[in-house]
C-alpha positions in Angstrom: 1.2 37.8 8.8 0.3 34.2 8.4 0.8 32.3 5.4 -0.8 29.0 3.9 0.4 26.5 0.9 -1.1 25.3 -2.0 0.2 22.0 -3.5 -0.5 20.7 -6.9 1.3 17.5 -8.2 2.5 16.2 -11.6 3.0 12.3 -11.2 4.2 10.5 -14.2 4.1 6.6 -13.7 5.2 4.1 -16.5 2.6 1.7 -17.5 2.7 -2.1 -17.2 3.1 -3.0 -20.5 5.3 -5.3 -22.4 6.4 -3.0 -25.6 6.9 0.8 -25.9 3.9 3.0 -26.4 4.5 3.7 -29.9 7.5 0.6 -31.1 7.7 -2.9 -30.5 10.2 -2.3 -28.5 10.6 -4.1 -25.3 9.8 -2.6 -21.9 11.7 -3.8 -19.3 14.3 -2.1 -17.1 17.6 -3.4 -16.4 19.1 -4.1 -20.1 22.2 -2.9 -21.3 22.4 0.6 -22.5 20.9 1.0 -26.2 19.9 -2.5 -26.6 16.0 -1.9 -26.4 16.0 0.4 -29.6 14.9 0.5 -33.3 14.3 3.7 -35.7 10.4 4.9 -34.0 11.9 4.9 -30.6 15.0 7.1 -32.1 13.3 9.4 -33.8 14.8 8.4 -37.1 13.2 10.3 -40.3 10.3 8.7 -41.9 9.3 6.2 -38.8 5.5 6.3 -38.5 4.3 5.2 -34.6 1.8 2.7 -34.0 -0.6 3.2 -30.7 0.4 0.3 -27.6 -3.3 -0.5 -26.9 -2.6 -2.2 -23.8 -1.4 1.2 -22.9 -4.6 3.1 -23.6 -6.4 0.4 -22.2 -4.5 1.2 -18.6 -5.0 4.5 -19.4 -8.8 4.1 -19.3 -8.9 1.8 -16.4 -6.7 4.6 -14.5 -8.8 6.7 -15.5 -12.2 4.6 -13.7 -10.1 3.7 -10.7 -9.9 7.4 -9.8 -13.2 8.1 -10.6 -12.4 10.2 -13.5 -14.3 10.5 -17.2 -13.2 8.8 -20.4 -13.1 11.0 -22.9 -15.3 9.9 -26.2 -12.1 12.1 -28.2 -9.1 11.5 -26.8 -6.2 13.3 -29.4 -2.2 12.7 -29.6 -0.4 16.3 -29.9 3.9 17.0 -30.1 5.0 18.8 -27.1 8.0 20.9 -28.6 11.7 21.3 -26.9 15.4 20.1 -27.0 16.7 17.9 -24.6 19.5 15.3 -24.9 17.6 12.4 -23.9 14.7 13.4 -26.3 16.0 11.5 -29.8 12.9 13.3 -32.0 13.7 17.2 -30.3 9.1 16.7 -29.5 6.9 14.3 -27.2 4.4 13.1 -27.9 1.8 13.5 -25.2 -2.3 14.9 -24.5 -2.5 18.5 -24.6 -6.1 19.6 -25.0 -7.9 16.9 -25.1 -6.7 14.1 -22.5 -8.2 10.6 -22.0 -9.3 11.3 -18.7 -10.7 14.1 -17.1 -11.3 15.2 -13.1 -12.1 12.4 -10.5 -10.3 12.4 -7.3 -8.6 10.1 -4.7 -9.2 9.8 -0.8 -6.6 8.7 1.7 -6.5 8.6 5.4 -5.1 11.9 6.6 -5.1 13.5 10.2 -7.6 11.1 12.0 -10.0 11.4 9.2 -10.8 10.8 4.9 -8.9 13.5 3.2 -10.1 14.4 -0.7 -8.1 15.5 -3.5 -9.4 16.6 -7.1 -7.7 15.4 -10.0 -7.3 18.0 -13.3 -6.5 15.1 -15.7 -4.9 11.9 -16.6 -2.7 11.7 -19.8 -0.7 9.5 -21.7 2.6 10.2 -23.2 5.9 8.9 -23.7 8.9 9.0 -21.3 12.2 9.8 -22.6 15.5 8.5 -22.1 18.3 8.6 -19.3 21.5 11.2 -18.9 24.5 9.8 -17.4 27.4 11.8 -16.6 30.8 10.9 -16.3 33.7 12.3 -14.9 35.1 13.9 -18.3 31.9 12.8 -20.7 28.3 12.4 -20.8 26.1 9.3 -22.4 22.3 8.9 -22.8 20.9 5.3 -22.8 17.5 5.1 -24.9 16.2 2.4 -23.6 13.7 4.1 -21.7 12.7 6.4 -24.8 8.8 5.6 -25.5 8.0 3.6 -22.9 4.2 4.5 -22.2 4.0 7.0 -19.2 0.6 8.2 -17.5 1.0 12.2 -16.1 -1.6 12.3 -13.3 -2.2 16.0 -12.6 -3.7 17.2 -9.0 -5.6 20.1 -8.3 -3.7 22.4 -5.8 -5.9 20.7 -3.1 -2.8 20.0 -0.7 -1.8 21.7 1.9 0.8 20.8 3.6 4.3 18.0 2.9 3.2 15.5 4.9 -0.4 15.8 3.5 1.6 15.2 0.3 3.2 12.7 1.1 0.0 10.5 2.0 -1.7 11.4 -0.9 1.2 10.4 -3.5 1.2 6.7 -1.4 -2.6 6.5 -1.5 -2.2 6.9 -5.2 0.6 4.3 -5.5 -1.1 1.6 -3.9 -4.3 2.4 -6.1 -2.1 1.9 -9.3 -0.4 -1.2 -7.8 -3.7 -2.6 -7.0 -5.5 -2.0 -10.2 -2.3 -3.8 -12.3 -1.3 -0.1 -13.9 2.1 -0.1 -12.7 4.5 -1.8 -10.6 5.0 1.4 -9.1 9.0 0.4 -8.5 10.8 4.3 -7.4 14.3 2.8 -7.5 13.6 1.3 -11.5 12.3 5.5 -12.0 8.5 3.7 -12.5 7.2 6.7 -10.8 8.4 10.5 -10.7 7.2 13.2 -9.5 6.7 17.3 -10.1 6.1 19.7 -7.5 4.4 22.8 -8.3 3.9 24.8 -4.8 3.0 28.2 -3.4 2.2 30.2 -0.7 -0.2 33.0 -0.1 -1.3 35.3 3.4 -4.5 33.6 4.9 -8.0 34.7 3.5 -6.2 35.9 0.3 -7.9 33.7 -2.8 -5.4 35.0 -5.5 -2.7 32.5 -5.9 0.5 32.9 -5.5 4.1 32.6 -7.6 3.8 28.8 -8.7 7.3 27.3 -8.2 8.1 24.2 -9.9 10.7 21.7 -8.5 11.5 19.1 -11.0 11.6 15.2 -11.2 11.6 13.8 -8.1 12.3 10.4 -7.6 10.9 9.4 -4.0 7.8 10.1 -2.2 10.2 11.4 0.7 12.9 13.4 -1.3 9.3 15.3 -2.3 8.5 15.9 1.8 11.8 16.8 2.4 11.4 19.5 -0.3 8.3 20.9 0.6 9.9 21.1 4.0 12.5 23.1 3.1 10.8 25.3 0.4 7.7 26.4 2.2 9.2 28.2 4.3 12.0 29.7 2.1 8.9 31.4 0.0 7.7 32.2 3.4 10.7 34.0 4.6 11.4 35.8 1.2 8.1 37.6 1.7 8.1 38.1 5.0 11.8 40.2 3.9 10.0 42.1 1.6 11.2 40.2 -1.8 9.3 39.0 -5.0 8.5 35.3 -5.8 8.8 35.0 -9.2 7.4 31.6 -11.3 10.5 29.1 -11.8 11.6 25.6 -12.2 13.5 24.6 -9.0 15.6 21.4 -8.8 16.3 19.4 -5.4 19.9 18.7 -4.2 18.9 15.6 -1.9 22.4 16.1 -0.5 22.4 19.2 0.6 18.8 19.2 1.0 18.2 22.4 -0.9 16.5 23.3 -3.5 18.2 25.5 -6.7 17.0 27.7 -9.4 17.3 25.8 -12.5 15.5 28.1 -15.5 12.0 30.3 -15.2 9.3 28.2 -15.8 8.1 27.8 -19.2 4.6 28.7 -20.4 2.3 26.1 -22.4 3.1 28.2 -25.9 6.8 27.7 -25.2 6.5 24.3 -26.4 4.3 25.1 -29.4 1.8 22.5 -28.7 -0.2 21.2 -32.2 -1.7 17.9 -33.0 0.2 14.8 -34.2 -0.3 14.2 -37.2 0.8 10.6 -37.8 -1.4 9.3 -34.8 -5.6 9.8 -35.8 -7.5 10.6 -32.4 -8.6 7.6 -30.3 -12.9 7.2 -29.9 -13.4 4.2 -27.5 -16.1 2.2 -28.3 -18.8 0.7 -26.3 -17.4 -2.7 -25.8 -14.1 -1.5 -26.1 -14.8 0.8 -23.0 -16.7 -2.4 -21.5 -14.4 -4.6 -21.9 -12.0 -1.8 -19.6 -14.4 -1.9 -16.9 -14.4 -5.7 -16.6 -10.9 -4.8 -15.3 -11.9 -2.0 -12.1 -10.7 -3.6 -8.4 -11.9 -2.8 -5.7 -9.6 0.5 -4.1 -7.0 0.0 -1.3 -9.3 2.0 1.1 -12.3 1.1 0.4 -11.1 -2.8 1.5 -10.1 -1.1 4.6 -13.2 -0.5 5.7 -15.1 -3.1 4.1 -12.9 -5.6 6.4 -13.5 -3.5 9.3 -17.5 -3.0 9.0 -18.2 -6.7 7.4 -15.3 -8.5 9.6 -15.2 -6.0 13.1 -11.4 -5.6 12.5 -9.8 -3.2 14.2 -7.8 -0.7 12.0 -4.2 -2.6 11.9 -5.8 -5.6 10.8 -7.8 -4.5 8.1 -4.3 -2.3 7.0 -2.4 -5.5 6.4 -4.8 -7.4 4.4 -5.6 -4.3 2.3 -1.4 -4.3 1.5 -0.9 -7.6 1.6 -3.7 -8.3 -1.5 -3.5 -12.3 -1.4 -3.3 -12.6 2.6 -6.3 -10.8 2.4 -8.0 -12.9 0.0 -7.0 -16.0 1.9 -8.7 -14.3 4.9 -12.1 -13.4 3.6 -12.4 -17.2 1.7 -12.4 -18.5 5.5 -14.1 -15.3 7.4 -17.1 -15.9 5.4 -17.9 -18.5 7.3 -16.4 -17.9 10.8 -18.5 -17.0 13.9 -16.0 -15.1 15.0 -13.9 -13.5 12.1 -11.4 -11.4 14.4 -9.9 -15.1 15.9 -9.1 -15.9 11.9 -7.4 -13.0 11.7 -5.7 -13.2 14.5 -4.3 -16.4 13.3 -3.7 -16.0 9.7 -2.2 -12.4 10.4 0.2 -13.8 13.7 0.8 -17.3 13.2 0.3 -18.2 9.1 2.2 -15.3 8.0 5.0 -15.6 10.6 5.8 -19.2 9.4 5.0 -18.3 5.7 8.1 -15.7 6.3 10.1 -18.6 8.6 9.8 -21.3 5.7 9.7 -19.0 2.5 6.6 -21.1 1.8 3.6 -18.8 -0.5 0.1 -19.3 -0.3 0.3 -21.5 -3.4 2.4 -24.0 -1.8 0.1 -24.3 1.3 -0.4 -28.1 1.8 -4.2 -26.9 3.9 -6.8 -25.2 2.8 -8.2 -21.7 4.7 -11.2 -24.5 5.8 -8.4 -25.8 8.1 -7.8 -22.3 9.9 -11.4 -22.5 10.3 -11.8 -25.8 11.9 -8.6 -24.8 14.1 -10.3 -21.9 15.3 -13.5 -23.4 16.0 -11.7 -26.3 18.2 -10.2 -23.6 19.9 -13.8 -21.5 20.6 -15.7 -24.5 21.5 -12.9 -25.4 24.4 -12.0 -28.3 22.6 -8.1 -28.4 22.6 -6.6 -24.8 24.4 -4.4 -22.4 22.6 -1.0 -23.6 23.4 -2.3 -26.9 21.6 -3.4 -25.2 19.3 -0.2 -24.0 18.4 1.3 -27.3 18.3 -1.4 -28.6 16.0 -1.2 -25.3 13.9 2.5 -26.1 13.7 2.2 -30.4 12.5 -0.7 -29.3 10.2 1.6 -26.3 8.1 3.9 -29.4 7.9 1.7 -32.0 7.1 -1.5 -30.7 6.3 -3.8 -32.9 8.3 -6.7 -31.4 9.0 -6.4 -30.2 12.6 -9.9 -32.2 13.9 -8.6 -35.4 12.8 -5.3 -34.7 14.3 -6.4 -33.9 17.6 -8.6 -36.8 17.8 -5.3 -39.2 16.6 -3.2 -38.0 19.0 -5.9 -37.9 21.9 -5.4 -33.9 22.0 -8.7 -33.0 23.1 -9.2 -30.7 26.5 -10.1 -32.4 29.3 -13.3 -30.6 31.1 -14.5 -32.9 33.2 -14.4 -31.4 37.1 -13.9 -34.5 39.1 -10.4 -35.1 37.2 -9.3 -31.7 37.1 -10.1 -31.2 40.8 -7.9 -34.1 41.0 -5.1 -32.1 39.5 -6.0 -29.2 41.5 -5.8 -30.8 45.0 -2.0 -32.8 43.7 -0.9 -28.7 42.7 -1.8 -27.2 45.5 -0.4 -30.1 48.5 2.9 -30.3 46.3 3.1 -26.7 46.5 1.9 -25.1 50.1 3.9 -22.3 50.6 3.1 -20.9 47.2 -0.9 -21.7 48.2 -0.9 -19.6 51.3 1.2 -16.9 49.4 -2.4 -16.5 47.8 -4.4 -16.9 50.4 -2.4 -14.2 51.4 -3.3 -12.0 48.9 -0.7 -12.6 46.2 -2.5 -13.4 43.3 0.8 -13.9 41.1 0.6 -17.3 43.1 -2.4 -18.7 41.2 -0.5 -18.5 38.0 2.2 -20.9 38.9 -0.3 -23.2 40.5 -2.1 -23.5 37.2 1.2 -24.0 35.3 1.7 -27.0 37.9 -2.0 -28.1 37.2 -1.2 -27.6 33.4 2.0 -29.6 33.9 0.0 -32.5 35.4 -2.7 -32.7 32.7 0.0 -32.8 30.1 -1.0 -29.4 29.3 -5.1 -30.6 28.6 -6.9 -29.6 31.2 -9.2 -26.3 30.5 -7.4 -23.5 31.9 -10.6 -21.1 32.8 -12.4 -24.5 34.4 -8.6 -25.0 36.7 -8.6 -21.2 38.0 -12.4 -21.3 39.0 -11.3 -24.7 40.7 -8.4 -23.1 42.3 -9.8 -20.5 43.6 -12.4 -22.3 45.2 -10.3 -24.7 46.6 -8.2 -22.4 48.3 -10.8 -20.5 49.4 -10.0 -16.6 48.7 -12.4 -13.8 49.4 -11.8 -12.0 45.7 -14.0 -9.1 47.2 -11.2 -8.1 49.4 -8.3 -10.0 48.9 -8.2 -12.4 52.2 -8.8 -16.1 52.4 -11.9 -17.4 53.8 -11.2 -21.2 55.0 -13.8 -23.6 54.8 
């Protein structure tokens, strides 16, 4: 019998805010433990919380980016249990009536767009941080409150590595939008699995296992890997999934039954009653929109259908955000966009990297990778000058026209004086000459480095091999030499 999978996933992301959701606490990783506290964030009796609205307005704009709805009633409800790193014994969170409902996210999956749903976005507050020692345990609050945004999937996915691309497509939406730095090793984004599997052509679901917090987009492949086909192969023996909360031993690379999972009446949802159930208004929700980017993929293929860059290209300016910028302020104008690219992406960003030098301390402006690439189109100056005038003007920042014309750079075309060069190369080198008459047609290359050599590297290199090969007279039809 064959089986398939069905994937949902839980990601909670902390929000880019500078206070806790419902304190003024600070938000900011890092701090010694229990320093970033007061009596809301404990859970100390008789604190009332007050709503972070920077939060809710990241909530919204998450909430647009994945093409969800904004609720017009968004409510704040206590989500009930004991945990040691839960100082008020409830969370507060979205039960019934979230702040954003449905939408979906596309990513590039097996050669083509892949599409999965989205249930809901909500907001809630994260809790704080177990540590275990050898002969005692601790619990640092600093990370109690701190806004946090569950982003639940529809079981859409099929597969870990399908997974996988779908949890990174959503990561660099939420980077790119300003939601969240998105940082894994600061716990910024967690993840729940909830997996699985079913005989083919059955439509009944089957035994949802749940594998807790985990903490990198790979530990959640590797899990998937290993627990497909472990509910696979206990079928297949004739045993019983039953629904349960699994944890993942990235050591051993294993996962363990940890409890059976809980059902939503275990935690004895109800509405909060200190916090009065958020209507957006008009402006308030215009105000959110003002803040919607443009989404990772869709830049992708803007640059490759407005710019004709090929895939790889377009990838780096849709991760690297300001490169790309830089880019399209110059390919606007450019007849031939791809030759930009070509060097912002091979030579401005390799000596960016070489010189720790940002975009802001540039001393030229993209115009000047413009007018570079246009002396080299126009057969001005060739391209190895063109990397020594690329080179002065990153130092500099003279425009490269003007420095070309100082330094008498410009490429000589004219016939008579490169056939000049042409006859010197070829009766100071005669052996290598008939080597191509002869049919080895490595042998023009060296003659046109000796030509190059003799021009002082100026003389237009596709003018010097028509030249060349004139001059010595080869057949190119079938390789022998015809002498004039």
């Amino acid at each position: 019998m064959d089986f398939e999978t069905v994937i949902g996933l839980e990601t909670h992301v902390q929000l880019k805010t500078k206070s806790k959701m419902w304190c003024g606490c600070a938000n900011e990783f890092g701090a010694p433990p229990n320093t970033h506290v007061c009596p809301v964030c404990l859970g100390l009796p008789g604190v009332l919380p007050v709503a972070n609205e920077e939060a809710l307005r990241l909530t919204a704009l998450t909430g647009l980016l994945l093409n969800g709805t904004i609720s017009p009633q968004a409510k704040f409800d206590r989500k009930n249990y004991f945990y040691p790193d839960m100082p008020k014994n409830y969370q507060i969170t979205q039960y019934d009536r979230p702040s954003s409902v449905g939408g979906y996210v596309d990513f590039e999956f097996a050669g083509g767009i892949t599409r999965v749903r989205l249930t809901r976005s909500h907001l809630e507050e994260d809790v704080g941080k177990n540590f275990h020692f050898e002969r005692h345990s601790g619990v640092d609050f600093n990370r109690a409150g701190v806004p946090l945004l569950e982003i639940v999937s529809e079981p859409d996915l099929k597969s870990a590595d399908m997974a996988y691309e779908y949890l990174n497509a959503l990561k660099e939406i939420l980077i790119h939008g300003g939601i969240s730095d998105c940082d894994m090793e600061k716990g910024m984004v967690r993840c729940d699995v909830n997996v699985s599997v079913r005989p083919k052509g059955v439509q009944e679901l089957g035994a949802k296992i749940e594998i807790k917090n985990m903490n990198s987009f790979s530990g959640v492949r590797r899990a998937l890997e290993y627990e497909i086909p472990r509910q696979i192969e206990v079928l297949r023996n004739g045993g019983k999934l039953t629904q349960e909360t699994r944890r993942w031993d990235d050591a051993a690379s294993v996962t363990e039954s940890m409890r059976t999972k809980e059902m939503a009446h275990d935690y004895r949802y109800f509405p909060e009653p200190d916090l009065m159930p958020f209507v957006p208004s008009k402006d308030w929700l215009e105000e959110v929109r003002r803040r919607v980017v443009e989404l990772p993929l869709a830049r992708k293929q803007r640059f490759m259908h407005d710019y004709q860059l090929p895939a790889s290209d377009a990838e780096t300016f849709k991760n690297e955000i300001r490169l790309g910028d830089y880019f399209e302020a110059t390919a606007k104008q450019a007849k031939h966009p791809k030759a930009v690219a070509n060097w912002i992406i091979n030579n401005l960003r390799a000596k960016m990297g070489e010189t720790l030098t940002s975009l802001d301390e540039l001393k030229f402006n993209p115009a000047s990778i413009l007018e570079l690439v246009e002396l080299v189109e126009s057969g001005k100056i060739s391209t190895k000058i063109a990397q020594d005038v690329f080179g002065e003007m990153f130092a500099s920042g003279e425009r490269p026209g003007a420095m070309v014309d100082r330094k008498g750079l410009a490429q000589v075309s004219d016939t008579s004086a490169i056939e000049k060069f042409c006859d010197e190369a070829i009766a100071g080198n005669p052996k290598v000459a008939d080597d191509y008459r002869a049919g080895k047609a490595a042998a023009l290359n060296f003659l046109k480095g000796q030509v190059m050599k003799l021009s002082k590297g100026k003389a237009n290199p596709s003018l010097v091999g028509e030249i060349l090969e004139r001059k010595l007279g080869r057949n190119s039809s079938n390789g022998k030499s015809v002498h004039r």
